[in-house]
C-alpha atoms as one frame of an Amber mdcrd trajectory, in Angstrom:
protein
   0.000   0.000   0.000   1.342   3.250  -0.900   1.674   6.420   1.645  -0.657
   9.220   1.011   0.372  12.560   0.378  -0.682  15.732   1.050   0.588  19.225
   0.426  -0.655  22.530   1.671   0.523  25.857   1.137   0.070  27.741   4.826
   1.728  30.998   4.125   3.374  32.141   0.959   6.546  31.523   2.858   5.554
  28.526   4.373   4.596  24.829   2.740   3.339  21.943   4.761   3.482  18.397
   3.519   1.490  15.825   5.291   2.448  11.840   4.451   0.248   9.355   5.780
   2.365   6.010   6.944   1.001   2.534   8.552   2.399   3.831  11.715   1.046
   7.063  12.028   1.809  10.775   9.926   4.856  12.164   9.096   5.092  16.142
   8.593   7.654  18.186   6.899   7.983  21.789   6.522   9.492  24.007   4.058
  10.072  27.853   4.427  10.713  29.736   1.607  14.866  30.825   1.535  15.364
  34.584   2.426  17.169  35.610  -0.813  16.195  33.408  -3.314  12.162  32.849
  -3.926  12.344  29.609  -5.521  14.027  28.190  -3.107  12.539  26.248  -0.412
  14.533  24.592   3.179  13.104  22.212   5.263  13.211  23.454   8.327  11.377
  20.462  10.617  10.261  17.059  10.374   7.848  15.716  12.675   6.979  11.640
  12.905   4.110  10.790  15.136   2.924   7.519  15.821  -0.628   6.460  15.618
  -0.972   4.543  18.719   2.219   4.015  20.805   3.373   0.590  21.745   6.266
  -0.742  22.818   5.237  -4.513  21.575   6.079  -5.611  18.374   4.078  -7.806
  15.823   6.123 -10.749  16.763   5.353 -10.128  20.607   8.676  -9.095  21.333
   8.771  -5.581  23.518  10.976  -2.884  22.979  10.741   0.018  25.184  12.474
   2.567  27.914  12.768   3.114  31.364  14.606   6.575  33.319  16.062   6.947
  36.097  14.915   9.921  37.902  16.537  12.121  41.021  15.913  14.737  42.482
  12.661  15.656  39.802  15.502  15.235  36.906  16.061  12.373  34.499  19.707
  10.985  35.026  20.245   8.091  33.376  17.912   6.583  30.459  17.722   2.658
  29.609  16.206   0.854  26.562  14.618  -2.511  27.260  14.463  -5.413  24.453
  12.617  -8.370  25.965  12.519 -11.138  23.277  10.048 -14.264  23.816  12.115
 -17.915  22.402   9.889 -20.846  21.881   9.320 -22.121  25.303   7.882 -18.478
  26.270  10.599 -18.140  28.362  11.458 -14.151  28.180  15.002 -13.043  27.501
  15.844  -9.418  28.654  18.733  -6.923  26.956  19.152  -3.640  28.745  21.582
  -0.638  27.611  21.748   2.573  30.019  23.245   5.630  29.132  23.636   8.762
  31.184  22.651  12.189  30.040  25.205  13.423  27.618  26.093  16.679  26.698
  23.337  18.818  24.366  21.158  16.418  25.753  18.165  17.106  28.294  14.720
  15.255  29.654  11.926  16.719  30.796   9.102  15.349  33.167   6.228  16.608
  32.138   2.449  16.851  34.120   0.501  14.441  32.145   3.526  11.703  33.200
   4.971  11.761  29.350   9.206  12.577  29.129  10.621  14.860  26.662  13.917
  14.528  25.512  16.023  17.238  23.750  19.438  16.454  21.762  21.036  19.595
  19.994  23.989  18.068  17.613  25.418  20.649  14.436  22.128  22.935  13.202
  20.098  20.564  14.282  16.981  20.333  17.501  15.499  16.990  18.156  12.758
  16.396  20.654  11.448  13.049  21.250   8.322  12.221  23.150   7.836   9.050
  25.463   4.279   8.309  26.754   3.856   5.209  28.887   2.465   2.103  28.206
   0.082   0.438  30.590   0.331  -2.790  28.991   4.152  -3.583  29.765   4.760
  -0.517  32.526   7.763   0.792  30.140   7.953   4.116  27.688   7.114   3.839
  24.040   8.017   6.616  21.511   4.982   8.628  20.583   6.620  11.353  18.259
  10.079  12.833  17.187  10.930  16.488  15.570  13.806  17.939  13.879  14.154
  21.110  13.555  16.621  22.552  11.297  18.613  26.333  12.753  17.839  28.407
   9.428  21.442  31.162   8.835  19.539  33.394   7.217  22.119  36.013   5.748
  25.130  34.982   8.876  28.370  33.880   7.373  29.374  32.501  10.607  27.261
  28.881  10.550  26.228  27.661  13.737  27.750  24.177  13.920  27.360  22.620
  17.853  29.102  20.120  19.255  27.869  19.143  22.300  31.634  16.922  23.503
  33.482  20.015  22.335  33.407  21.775  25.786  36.065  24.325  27.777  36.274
  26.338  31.118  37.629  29.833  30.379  39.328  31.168  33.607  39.510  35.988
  33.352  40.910  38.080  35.095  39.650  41.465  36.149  40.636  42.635  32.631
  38.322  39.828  30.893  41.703  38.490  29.956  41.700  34.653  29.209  44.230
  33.605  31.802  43.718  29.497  31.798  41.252  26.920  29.552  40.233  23.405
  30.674  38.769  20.761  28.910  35.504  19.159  29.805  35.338  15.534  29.809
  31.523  13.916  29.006  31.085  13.758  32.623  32.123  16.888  33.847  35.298
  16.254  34.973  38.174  18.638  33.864  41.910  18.781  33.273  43.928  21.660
  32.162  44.260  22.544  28.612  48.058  22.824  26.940  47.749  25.130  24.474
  50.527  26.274  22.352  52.120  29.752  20.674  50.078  29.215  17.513  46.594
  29.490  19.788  45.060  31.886  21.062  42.049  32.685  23.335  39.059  36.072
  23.293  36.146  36.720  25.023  34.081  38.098  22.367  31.635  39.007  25.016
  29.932  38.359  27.994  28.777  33.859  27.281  31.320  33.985  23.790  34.941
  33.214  23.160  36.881  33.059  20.205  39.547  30.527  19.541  41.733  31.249
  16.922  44.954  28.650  15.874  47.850  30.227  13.030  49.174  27.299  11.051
  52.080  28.497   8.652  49.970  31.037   6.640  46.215  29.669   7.480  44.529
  30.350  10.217  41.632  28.607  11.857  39.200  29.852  14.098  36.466  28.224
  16.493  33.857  29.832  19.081  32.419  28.314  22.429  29.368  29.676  24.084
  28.066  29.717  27.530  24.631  29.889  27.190  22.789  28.892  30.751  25.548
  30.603  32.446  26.953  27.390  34.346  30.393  28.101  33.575  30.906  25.993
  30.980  31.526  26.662  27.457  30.814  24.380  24.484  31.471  24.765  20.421
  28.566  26.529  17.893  31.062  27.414  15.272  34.178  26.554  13.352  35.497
  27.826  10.042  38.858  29.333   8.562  40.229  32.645   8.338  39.879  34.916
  11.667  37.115  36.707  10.703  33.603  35.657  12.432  30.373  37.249  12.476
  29.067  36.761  16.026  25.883  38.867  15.309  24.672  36.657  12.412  25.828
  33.624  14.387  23.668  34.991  17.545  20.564  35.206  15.295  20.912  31.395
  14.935  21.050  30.675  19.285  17.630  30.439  20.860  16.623  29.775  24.205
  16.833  26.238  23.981  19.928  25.960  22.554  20.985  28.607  25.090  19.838
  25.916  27.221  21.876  23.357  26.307  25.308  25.012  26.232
């Protein structure tokens, strides 16, 4: 059976397209590209399932549990239970902690939202539970895609890339440490060819000389917790941190 399509125009800007699938819809939506008419970006894709399960059609279960302290998810795990032919149940579990660019949230009607922020990219996936094997199924999943507009600076994360900036009174960068996936850090060596700006207040610029090339990178603070984590990368030492702002929202400001 084939999927059934449907396109809408919403704005003149804006073009919806609706795909019905077995499982449920799938939504994508294009917005029109600033300087060029004809062109069109999509800029989210949404997948939501019809009825959430987390039982297969061969009776095998595939779901999620979280650990939760203090009100905050800590540590997620994903379930396979797989029934052999004397009905006896075999169980595979994988846990993860909560990684960097990566959040939950446990919301009032009991459902989890997670949020991953990787490159240009926001996902959010939604877990509701389900009563019939007490563990989370996946009820719907969005991208959404960080639109540059007219910046020249592209906003690139990555969540792993992460430094503490130490200033002096001067807002001088005085010391950098790397941060580890789990928090810990160790001072950074850093050599003649790098060097270290605050741009401003939340932004620094990294900039490394290699023979006659130069490289830069920029790490942003965003919730204020001290630490700093890459949005940018490119060549050359010229950046354009107002175009590159224009790209940060409060979630991503969130996450870094």
């Amino acid at each position: 059976m084939s999927d059934a399509h449907e396109k809408q125009g919403v704005t003149d800007t804006v073009i919806t397209e609706t795909l019905t699938k077995s499982w449920g819809t799938q939504t994508l939506q294009y917005t029109q590209d600033a300087g060029d008419a004809t062109l069109y970006h999509i800029t989210s894709e949404t997948k939501t399932v019809a009825t959430p399960s987390t039982t297969d059609s061969d009776g095998d279960i595939h779901g999620y549990t979280f650990t939760i302290a203090a009100g905050a998810v800590t540590q997620i795990q994903r379930i396979h239970i797989t029934t052999d032919d004397d009905s006896n149940g075999v169980t595979e579990t994988h846990s993860r902690d909560v990684q960097p660019g990566q959040s939950f949230t446990i919301n009032a009607d009991g459902t989890i939202t997670e949020t991953i922020l990787s490159g240009s990219a926001i996902k959010t996936i939604q877990f509701v539970a389900d009563s019939s094997t007490g563990l989370y199924a996946i009820a719907a999943e969005t991208t959404t895609y960080i639109q540059t507009g007219s910046a020249t600076t592209l906003l690139n994360v990555q969540p792993f890339d992460r430094d503490i900036f130490i200033f002096d009174d001067t807002g001088a960068i005085t010391q950098v440490e790397a941060v580890r996936p789990d928090d810990r850090s160790t001072p950074l060596k850093t050599s003649v060819n790098t060097s270290f700006t605050q741009l401003e207040t939340g932004y620094v610029l990294e900039t490394i000389t290699k023979g006659n090339k130069s490289y830069f990178e920029i790490y942003h603070d965003g919730n204020g917790d001290g630490t700093y984590t890459s949005v940018a990368h490119g060549t050359g030492t010229t950046v354009d941190l107002v175009g590159l702002k224009t790209q940060i929202d409060a979630t991503i400001d969130a996450l870094t």
